[in-house]
C-alpha positions as CSV (number, residue, x, y, z in Angstrom):
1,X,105.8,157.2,90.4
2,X,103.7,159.2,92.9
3,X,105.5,160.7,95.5
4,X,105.3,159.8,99.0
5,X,103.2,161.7,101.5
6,X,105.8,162.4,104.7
7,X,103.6,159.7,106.6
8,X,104.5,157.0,104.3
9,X,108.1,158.0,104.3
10,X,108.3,157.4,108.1
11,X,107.5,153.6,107.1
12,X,111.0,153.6,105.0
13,X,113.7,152.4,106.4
14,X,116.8,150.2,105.4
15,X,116.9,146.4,105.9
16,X,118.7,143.0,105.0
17,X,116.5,140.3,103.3
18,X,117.9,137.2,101.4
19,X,119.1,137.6,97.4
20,X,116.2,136.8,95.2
21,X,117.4,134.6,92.3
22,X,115.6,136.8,89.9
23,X,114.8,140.4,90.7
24,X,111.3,141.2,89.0
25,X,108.9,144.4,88.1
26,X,106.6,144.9,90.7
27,X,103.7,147.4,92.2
28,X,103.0,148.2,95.6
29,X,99.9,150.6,96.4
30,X,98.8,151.8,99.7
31,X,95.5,150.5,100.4
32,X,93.5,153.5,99.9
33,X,95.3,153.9,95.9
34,X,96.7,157.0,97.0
35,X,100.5,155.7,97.1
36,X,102.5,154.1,94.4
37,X,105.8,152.7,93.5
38,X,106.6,151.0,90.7
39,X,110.3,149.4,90.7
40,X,112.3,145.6,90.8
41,X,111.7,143.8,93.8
42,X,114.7,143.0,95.7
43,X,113.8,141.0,98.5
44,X,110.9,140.5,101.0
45,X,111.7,139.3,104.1
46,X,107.9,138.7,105.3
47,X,106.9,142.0,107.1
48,X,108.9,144.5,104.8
49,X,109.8,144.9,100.7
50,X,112.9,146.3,99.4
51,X,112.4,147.8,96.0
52,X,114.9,149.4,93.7
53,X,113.2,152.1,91.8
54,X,114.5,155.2,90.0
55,X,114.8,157.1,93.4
56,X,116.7,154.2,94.6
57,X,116.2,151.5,97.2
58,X,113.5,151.9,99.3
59,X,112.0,149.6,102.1
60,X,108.4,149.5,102.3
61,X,106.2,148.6,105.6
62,X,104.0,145.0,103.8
63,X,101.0,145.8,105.6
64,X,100.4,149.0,104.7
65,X,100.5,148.2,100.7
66,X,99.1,145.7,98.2
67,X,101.5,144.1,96.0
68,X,100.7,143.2,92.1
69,X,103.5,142.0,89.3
70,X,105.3,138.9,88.7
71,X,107.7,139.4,90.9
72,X,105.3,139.5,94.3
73,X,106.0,136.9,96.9
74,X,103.3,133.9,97.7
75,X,102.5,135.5,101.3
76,X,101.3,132.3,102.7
77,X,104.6,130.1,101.4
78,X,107.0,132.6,102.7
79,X,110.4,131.1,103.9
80,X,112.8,133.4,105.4
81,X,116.0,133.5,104.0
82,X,119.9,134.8,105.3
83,X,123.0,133.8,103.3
84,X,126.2,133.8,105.9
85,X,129.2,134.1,104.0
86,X,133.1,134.2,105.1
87,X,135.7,132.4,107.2
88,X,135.8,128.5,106.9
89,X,137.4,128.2,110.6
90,X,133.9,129.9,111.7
91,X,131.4,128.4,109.1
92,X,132.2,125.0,109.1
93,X,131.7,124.4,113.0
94,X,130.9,127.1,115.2
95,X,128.0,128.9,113.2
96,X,126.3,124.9,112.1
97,X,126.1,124.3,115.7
98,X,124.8,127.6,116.6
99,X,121.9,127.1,113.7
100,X,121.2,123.8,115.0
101,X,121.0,124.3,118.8
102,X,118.7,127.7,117.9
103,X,116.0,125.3,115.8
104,X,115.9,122.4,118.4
105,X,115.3,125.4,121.3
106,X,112.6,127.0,119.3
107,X,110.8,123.8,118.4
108,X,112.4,123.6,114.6
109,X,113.4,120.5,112.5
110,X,116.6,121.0,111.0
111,X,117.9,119.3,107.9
112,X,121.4,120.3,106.6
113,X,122.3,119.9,102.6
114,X,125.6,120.3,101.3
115,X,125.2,122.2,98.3
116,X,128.7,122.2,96.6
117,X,132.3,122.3,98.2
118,X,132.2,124.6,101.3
119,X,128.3,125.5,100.8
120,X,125.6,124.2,103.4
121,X,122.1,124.7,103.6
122,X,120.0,124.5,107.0
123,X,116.3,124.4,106.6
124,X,113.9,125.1,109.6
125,X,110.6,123.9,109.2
126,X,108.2,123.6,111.8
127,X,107.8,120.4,113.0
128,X,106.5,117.9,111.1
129,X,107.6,119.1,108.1
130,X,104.3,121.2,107.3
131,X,105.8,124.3,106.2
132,X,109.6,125.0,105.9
133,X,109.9,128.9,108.2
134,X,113.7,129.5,106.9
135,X,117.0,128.7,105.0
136,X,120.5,129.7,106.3
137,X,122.8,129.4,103.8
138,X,126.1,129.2,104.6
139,X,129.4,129.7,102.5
140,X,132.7,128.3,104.1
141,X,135.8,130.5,102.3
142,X,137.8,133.4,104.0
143,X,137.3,136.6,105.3
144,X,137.9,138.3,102.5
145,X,135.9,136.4,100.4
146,X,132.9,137.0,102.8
147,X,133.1,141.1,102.4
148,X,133.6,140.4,98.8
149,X,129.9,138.6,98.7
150,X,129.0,140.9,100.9
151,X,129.7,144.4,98.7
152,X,128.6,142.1,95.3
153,X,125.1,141.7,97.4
154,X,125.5,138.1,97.9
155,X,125.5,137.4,101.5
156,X,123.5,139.4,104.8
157,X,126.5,138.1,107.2
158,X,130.2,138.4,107.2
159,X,132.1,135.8,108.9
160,X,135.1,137.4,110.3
161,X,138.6,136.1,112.0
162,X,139.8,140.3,111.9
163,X,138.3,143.4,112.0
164,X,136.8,145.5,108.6
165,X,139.9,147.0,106.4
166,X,139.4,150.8,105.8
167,X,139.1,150.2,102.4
168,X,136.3,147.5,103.1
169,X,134.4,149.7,104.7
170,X,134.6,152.6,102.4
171,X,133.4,150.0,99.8
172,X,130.4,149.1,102.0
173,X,129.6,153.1,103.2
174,X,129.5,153.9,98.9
175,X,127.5,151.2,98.8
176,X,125.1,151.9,100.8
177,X,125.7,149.4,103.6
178,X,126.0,151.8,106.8
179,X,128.9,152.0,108.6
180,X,129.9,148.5,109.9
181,X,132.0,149.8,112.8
182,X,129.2,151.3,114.1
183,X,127.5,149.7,116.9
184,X,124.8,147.7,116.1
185,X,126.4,146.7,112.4
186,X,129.1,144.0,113.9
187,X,129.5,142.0,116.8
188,X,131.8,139.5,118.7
189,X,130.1,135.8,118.3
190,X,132.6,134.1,120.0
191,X,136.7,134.2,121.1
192,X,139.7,132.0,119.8
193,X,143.4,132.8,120.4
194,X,146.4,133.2,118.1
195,X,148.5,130.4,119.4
196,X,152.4,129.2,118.2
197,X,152.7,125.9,117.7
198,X,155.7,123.5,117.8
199,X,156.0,119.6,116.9
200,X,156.4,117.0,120.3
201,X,159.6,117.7,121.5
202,X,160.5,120.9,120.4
203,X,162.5,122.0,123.5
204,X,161.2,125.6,123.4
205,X,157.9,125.8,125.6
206,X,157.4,130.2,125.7
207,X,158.4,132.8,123.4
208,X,158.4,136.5,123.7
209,X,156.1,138.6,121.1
210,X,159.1,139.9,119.8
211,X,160.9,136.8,119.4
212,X,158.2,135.7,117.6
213,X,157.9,138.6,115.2
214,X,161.3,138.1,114.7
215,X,161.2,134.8,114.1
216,X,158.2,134.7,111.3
217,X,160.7,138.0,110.1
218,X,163.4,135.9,109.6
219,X,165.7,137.7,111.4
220,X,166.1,135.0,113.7
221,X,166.4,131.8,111.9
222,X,167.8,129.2,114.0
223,X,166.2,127.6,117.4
224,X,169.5,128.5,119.2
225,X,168.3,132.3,119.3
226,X,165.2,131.8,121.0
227,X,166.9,129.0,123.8
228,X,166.4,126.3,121.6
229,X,168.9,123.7,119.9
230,X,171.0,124.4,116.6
231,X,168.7,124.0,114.2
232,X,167.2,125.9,111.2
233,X,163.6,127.7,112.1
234,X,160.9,126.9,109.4
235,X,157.7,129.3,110.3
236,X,154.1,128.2,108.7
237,X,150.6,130.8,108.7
238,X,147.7,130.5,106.8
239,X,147.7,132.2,103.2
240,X,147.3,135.7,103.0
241,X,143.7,136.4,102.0
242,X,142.5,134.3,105.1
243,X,141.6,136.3,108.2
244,X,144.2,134.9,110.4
245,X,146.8,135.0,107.8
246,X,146.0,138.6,107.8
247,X,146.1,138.8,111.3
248,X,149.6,137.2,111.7
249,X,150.8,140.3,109.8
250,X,148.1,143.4,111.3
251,X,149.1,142.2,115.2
252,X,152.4,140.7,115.1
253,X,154.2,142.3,111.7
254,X,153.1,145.7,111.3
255,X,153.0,146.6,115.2
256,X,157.1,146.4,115.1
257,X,157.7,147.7,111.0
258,X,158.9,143.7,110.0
259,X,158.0,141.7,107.0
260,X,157.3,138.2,107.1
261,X,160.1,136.0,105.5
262,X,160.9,134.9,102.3
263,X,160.9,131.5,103.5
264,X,157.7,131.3,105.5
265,X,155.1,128.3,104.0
266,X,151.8,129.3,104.0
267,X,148.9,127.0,103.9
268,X,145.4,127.2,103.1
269,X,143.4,125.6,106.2
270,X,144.3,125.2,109.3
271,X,144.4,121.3,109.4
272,X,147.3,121.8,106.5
273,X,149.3,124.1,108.4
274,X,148.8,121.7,111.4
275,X,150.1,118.5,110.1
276,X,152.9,120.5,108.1
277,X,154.1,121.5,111.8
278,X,153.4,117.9,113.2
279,X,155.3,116.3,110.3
280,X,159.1,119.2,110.9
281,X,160.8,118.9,114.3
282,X,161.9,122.6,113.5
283,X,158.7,124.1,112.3
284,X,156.7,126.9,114.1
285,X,153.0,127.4,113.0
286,X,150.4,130.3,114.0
287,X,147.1,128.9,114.5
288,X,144.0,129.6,116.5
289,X,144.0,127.7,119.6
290,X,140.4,125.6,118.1
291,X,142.5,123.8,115.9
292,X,145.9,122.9,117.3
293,X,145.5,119.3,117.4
294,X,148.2,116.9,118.2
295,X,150.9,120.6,118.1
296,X,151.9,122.0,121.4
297,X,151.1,125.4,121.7
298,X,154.0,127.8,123.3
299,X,153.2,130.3,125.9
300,X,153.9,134.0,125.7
301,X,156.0,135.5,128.3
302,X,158.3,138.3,129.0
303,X,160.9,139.6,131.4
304,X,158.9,141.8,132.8
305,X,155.6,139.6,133.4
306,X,154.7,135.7,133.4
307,X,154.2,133.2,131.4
308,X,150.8,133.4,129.7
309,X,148.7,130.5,127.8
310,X,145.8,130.8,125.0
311,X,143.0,129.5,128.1
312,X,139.1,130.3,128.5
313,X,139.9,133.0,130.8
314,X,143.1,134.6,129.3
315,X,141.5,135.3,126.2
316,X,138.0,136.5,127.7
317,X,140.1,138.5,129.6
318,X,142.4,139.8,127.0
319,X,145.4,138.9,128.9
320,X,146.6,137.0,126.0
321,X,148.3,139.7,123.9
322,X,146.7,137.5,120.5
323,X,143.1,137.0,121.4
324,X,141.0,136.6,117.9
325,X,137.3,137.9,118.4
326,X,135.1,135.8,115.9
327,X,133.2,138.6,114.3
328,X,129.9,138.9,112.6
329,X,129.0,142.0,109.9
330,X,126.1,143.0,109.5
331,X,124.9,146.0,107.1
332,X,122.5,148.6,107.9
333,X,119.5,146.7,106.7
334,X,116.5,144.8,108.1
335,X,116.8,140.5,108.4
336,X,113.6,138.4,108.3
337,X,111.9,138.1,111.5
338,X,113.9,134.3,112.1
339,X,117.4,136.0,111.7
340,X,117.0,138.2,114.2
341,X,115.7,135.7,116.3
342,X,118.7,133.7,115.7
343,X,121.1,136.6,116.2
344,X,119.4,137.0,119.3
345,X,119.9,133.5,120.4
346,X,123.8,133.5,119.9
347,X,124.1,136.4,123.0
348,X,121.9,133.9,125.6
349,X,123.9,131.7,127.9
350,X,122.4,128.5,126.1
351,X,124.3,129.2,123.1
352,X,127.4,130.1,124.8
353,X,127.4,126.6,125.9
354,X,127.3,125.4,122.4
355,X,129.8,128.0,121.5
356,X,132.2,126.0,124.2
357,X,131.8,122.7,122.9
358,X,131.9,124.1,119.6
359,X,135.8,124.7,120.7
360,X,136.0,128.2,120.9
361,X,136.0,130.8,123.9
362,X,132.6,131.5,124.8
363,X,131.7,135.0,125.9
364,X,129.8,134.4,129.9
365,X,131.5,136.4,132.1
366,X,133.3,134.3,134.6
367,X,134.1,135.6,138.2
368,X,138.2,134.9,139.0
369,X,138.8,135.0,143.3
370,X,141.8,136.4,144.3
371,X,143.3,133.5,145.6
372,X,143.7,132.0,141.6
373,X,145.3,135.0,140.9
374,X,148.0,134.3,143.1
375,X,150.5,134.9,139.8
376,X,149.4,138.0,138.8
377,X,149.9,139.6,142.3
378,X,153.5,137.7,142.6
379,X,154.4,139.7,139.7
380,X,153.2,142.5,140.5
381,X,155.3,142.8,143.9
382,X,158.1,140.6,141.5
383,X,157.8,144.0,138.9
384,X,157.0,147.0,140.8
385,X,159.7,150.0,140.0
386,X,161.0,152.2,142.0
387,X,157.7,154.6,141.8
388,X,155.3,151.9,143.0
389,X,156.0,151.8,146.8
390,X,155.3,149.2,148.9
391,X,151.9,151.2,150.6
392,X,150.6,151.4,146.6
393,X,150.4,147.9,146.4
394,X,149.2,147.0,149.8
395,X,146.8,150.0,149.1
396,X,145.7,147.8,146.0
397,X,146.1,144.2,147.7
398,X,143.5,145.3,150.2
399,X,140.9,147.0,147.6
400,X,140.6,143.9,146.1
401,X,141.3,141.0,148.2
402,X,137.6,141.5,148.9
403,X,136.0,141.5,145.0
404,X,136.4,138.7,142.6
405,X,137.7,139.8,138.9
406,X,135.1,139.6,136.1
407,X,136.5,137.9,133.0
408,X,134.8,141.3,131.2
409,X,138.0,143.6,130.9
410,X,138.8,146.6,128.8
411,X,141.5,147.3,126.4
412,X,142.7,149.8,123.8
413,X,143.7,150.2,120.1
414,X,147.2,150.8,119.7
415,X,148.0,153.9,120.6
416,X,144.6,154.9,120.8
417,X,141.9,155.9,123.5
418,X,139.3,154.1,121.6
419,X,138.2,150.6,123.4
420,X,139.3,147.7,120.5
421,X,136.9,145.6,119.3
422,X,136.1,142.7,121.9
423,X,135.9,145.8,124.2
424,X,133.1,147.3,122.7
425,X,131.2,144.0,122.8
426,X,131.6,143.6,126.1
427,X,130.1,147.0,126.6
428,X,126.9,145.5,125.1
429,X,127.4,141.9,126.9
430,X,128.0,144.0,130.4
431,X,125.4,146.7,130.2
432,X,123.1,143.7,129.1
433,X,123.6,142.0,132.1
434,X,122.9,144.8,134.4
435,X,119.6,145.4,132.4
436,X,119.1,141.7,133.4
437,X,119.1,142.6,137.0
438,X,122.4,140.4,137.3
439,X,124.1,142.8,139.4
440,X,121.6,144.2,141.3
441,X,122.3,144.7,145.0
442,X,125.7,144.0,144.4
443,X,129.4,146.7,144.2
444,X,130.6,146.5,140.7
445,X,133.9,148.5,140.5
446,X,136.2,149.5,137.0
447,X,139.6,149.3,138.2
448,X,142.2,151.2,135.9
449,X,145.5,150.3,135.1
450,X,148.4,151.4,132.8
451,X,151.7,150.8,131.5
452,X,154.7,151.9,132.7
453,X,155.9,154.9,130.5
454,X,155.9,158.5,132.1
455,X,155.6,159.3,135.8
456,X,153.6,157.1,138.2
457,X,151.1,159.9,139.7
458,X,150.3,160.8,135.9
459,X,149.6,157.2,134.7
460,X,147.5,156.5,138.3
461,X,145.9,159.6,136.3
462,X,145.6,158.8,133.1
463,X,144.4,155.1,134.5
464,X,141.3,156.6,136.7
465,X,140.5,158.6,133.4
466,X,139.6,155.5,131.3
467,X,137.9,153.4,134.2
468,X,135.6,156.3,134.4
469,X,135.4,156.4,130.6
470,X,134.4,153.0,130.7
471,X,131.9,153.0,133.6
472,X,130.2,155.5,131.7
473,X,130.2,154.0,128.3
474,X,128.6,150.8,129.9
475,X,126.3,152.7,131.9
476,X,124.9,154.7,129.0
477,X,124.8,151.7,127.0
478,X,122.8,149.8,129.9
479,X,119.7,151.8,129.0
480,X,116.5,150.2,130.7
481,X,119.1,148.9,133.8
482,X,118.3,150.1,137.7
483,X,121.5,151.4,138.2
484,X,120.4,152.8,141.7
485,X,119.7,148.8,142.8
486,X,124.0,148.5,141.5
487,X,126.4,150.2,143.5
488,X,128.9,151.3,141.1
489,X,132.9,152.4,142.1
490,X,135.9,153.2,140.1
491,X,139.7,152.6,141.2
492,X,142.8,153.3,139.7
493,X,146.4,151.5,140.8
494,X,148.4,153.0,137.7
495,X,151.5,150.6,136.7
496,X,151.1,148.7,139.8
497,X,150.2,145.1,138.4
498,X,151.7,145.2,134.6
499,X,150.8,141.7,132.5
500,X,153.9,142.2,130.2
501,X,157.3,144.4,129.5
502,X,156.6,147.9,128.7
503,X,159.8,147.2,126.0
504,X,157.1,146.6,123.4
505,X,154.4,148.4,121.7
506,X,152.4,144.8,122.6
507,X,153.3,144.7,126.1
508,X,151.7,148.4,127.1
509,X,148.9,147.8,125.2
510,X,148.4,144.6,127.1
511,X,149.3,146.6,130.5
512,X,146.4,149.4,129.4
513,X,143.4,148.2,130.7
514,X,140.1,148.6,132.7
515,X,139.4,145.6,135.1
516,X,135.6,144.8,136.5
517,X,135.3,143.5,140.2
518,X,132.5,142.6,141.5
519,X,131.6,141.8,144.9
């Protein structure tokens, strides 16, 4: 094969196309012969060719070489093609409504087909049925099973109900996948919430995180321990190589050292796991909040903050301690033309809507006046130690009073300074916004709080230290914004308004944040 001049090379660059059924020889020359390369074609995804040759994969610009072999693609028939691949609680509901809602904005028919058990197929074709522009295939199974189709080259999308495993993404890096923690190479579609549930009446309305942990331990295993009546405690979760399965034991197990019990029944859908609850007086389930049913879900509280439910605004917010972030994967190559149009689509506030109805937590930032937060600020003055004076809170009472709260907060990894994952996303979704010109001519202000370990000066400290961090990571992220037309403040109140006990690791992470207020 001729090597390419440095000109040509600048054309290269990695991309996602779908799976060709049958790799085949081709031969792509630049137009004036000088340029060759001879290899299997491994997808085209109607601007650029992926090739696999001896020097490995390469990506090819399409209009700047002439293809020949068997393997070439009809130019003129070419349907663009993405296989989604992963968690059935996403693919059999949210991400068929988001493919239908995109093809009926943009002036597509859309015909499903049902290929096997838990495989769909959505073509677009333009209307009339002339020409058929793309195929999303989609394949409804678990999160695992998504990366797994995703490392074998089966899929371009990873349906997600948790966040990449370390040794997921080692796989994918040796793969040549990119780094798909990096920005750009996953994002937050939508929101749900890790809810317990109970049958009808089960007595018990709230738990704490830690009596739930302990409960799904085993360690308590009657009702009685948790205020409820002498009966034995039966806990249900989905099976282990399902994302929320997994999650049960990343965010409620692991956090406190425990091990689910022995006895705990796991089930393989949600639906199961639901009627196995509805059907035992003494059962607990963990579900997401989309598919509760007929259960009752139980609220999270603690001594040391109120009750909190799995709604809209607690999990956009993050003040539910068990918000689940619906993620998609994407590796470090290019998607047909359509994809990325449709990728595009699911940020807009038209397919939020459809991600509502869908049943799950759409990501449009909502603006929360002080006068519905009449709760939080009772708790605050309820909860304030003996280092929070009275002129602190007033001091805080009258900074806000005049700003309404922006669903968009900021939160941490545990025991970490790096934002978590539905933070970073709203880095993108805020400094979107402002690009937009949404806040322009108006005070947008990161307040910073903390929890309550250490000395109150330091963690007022400490909490004026991340709201800065965050203002800048949004502002640097909010490239092409005006940010002289946005008036811009940070504000730190410490331990001042904690959202749950500071007795558990759950509680301070919940109590670390970085609030927008807008006004």
């Amino acid at each position: 094969m001729t090597i390419l001049r440095a000109a040509f090379c600048a054309a290269l660059f990695l991309f996602t196309t779908a799976n060709l059924t049958l790799a085949q020889d081709v031969t792509l020359s630049s137009r004036d012969g000088s340029v060759t390369i001879r290899g299997m074609l491994m997808g085209y995804d109607g601007e650029f060719y992926r090739v696999e040759t001896e020097f490995g994969e390469l990506t090819v610009d399409g209009s700047g070489v002439v293809c020949e072999g068997p393997g070439c693609p009809n130019l003129q028939a070419f349907v663009a093609e993405m296989v989604i691949s992963g968690a059935a609680t996403t693919g059999e509901v949210l991400i068929p409504a988001l493919i239908e809602a995109f093809g009926t904005r943009y002036g597509y028919a859309v015909t499903r087909e049902t290929l096997e058990p838990g495989v769909v197929s959505y073509l677009l074709s333009e209307r009339g049925g002339e020409r058929t522009a793309g195929r999303f295939t989609i394949h409804s199974g678990t999160t695992d099973s998504g990366f797994a189709d995703l490392l074998a080259n089966r899929a371009d999308l990873v349906m997600a109900l948790r966040e990449i495993r370390p040794d997921e993404l080692r796989d994918a890096i040796a793969e040549g996948l990119g780094n798909l923690r990096a920005i750009g190479r996953n994002r937050v579609v939508a929101l749900d919430a890790l809810v317990p549930i109970v049958a009808p009446g089960n007595p018990v309305v709230q738990l704490t995180l830690p009596q739930l942990s302990r409960l799904y331990s085993g360690e308590f295993d009657n009702w009685q321990a948790v205020g409820g009546p002498d009966a034995p405690v039966v806990p249900h979760l989905l099976t282990a190589d399902t994302g929320l399965g997994q999650a049960v034991e990343d965010r409620l197990m692991t956090p406190v050292g425990a091990r689910l019990s022995r006895d705990a029944v796991r089930h393989s859908s949600d639906q199961a796991l639901v009627d196995a609850v509805l059907a035992d007086p003494f059962a607990i389930g963990l579900t997401t909040a989309s598919k509760t049913g007929n259960a009752v879900q139980l609220g999270l509280s603690g001594a040391c903050g109120f009750t909190v439910n799995a709604t809209r605004r607690s999990a956009k917010t993050e003040d539910y301690p068990l918000t689940a972030p619906v993620f998609l994967y994407m590796p470090a190559r290019r998607l047909p033309k359509l994809a990325r149009e449709f990728l595009a689509y699911t940020r807009q506030p038209a397919a939020q809507l459809v991600i509502r109805r869908a049943g799950f937590v759409d990501q449009m930032p909502e603006e929360i006046p002080i006068e519905d937060q009449g709760a939080r600020f009772a708790n605050a003055i309820a909860q304030a130690g003996a280092e929070v004076s009275l002129v602190e809170l007033q001091r805080m009472v009258r900074a806000l009073t005049p700003l309404k709260r922006l669903t968009t907060s900021f939160r941490f990894e545990a025991g970490s300074s790096l934002l978590d994952a539905q933070s970073r996303s709203n880095v993108e979704q805020l400094a979107a916004a402002m690009e937009s010109g949404m806040y322009d001519g108006r005070q947008v202000v990161f307040v910073g709080f903390s929890d309550g370990q250490g000395d109150a000066a330091g963690n007022k400290r400490i909490a004026a230290d991340r709201a800065q961090a965050v203002r800048g990571a949004v502002t640097r992220a909010a490239r092409t914004a005006d940010l002289d037309r946005i008036k811009l403040g940070v504000q730190a109140f410490g331990e001042a308004m904690p959202m749950a006990c500071d007795d558990s690791a759950w509680g301070r992470q919940v109590n670390r944040r970085v609030e927008v207020w807008v006004r």
